[in-house]
C-alpha positions in Angstrom: 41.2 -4.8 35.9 38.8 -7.6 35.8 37.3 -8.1 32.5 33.8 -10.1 32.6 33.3 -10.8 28.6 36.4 -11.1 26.2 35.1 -11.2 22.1 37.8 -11.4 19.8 38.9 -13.3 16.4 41.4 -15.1 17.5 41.9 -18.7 17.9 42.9 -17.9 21.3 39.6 -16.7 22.9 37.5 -15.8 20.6 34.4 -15.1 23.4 34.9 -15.9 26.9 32.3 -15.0 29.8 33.5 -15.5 33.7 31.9 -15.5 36.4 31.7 -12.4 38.8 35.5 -11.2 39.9 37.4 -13.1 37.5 38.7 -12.3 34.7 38.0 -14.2 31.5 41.2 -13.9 29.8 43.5 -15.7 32.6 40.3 -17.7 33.9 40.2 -21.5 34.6 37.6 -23.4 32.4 35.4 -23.6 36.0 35.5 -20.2 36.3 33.8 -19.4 32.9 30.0 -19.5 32.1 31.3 -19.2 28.4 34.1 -20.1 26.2 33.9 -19.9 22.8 36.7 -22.4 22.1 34.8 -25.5 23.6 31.8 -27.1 21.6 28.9 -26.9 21.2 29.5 -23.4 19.8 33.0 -21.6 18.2 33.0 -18.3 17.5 33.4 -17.9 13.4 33.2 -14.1 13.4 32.1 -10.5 14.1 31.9 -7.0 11.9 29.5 -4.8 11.4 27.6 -3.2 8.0 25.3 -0.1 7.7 21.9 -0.5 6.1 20.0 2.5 4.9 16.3 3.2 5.8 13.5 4.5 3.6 11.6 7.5 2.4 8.2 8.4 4.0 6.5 8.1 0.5 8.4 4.3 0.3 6.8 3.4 3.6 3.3 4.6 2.5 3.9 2.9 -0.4 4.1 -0.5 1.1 7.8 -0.7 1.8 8.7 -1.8 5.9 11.8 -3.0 5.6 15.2 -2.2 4.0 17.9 -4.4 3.5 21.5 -4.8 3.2 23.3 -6.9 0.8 24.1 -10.0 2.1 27.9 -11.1 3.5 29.1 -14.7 3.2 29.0 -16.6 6.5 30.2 -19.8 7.6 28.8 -22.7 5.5 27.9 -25.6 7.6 27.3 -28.8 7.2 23.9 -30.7 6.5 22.0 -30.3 9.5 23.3 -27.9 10.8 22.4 -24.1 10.9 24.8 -21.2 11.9 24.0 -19.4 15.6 24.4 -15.5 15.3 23.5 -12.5 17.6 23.0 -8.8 16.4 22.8 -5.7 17.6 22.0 -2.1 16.0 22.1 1.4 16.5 21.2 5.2 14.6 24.0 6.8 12.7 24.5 10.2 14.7 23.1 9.0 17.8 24.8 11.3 20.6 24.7 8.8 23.2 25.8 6.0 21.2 23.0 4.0 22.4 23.2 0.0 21.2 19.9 -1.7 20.5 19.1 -5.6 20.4 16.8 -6.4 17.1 13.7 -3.8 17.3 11.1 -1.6 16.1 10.4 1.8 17.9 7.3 3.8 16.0 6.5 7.6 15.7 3.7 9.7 14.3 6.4 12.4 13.0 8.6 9.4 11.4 11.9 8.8 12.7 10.4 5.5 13.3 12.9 3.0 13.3 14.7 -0.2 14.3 17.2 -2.7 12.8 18.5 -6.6 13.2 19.7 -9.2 10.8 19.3 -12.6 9.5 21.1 -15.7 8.2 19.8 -16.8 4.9 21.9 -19.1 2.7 24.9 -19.0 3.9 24.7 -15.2 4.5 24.0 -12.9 6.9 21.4 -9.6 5.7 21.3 -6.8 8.1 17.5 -5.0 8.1 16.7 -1.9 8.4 13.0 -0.3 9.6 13.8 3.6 9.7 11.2 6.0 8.4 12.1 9.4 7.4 9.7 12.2 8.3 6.7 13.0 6.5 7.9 17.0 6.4 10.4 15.4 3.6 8.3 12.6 2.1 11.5 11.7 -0.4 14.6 11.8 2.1 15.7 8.8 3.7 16.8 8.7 6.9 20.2 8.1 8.4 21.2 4.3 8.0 21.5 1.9 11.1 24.9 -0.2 12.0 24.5 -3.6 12.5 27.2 -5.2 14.4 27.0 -8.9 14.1 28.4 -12.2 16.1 28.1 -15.5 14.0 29.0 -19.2 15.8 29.1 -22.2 14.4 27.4 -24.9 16.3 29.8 -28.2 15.1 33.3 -28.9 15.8 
């Protein structure tokens, strides 16, 4: 088996990308177009957090975002900023469908959408789902939010 993309937490490899046909966990340094263990960029870590969304009447109300409570990141020195990537998707979805940061909108609610940001030294998962105006004080099913944080000194 050839495996293009390796993420893991250890010290090892924590993300390794190879070029086409090799594998990234045996690969020379050559062969990669990523490895986490060389600067600029280290791999600090990955998880994931659930956010929930909000009522119809909260969204007519002025609310168009939700968000989580924030989880400690990597503090970094002056000048320098952590690097992160996110992804999101529904709670329940049947195909299991992963979504990069977004906002999809309906005129029956459901709208919805999810992402994340680092703010003082913490990353806060966001949350835009609606829930539908037939049940103006339910919320909808909260989002995942997986989340991939680098540190971008040695």
């Amino acid at each position: 088996m050839t495996r293009r993309v390796i993420m893991d937490s250890t010290a090892a490899s924590p993300l390794r990308i190879s070029v086409a046909g090799v594998d990234a966990a045996t690969a020379a340094f050559n062969a990669l177009i990523f490895d986490g263990n060389q600067p600029p960029l280290r791999l600090w870590g990955t998880g994931y957090t659930t956010v929930e969304g909000m009522s119809w009447n909260e969204h007519l109300g002025g609310q168009n975002i939700r968000e989580a409570s924030g989880i400690p990141v990597v503090v970094t020195p002056a000048g320098t900023s952590p690097v992160f990537m996110t992804m999101w998707r529904k709670s329940g979805d049947p195909f299991g469908r992963v979504y990069t940061p977004s906002f999809q909108g309906s005129a029956n609610g459901g709208q919805g959408g999810g992402g994340g940001a680092i703010c003082s030294n913490q990353f806060i998962a966001t949350c835009f789902n609606t829930g539908a105006p037939g049940a103006p004080d339910s919320r909808p099913p909260f989002n995942y939010v997986n989340y991939c944080v680098f540190k971008n000194y040695q």
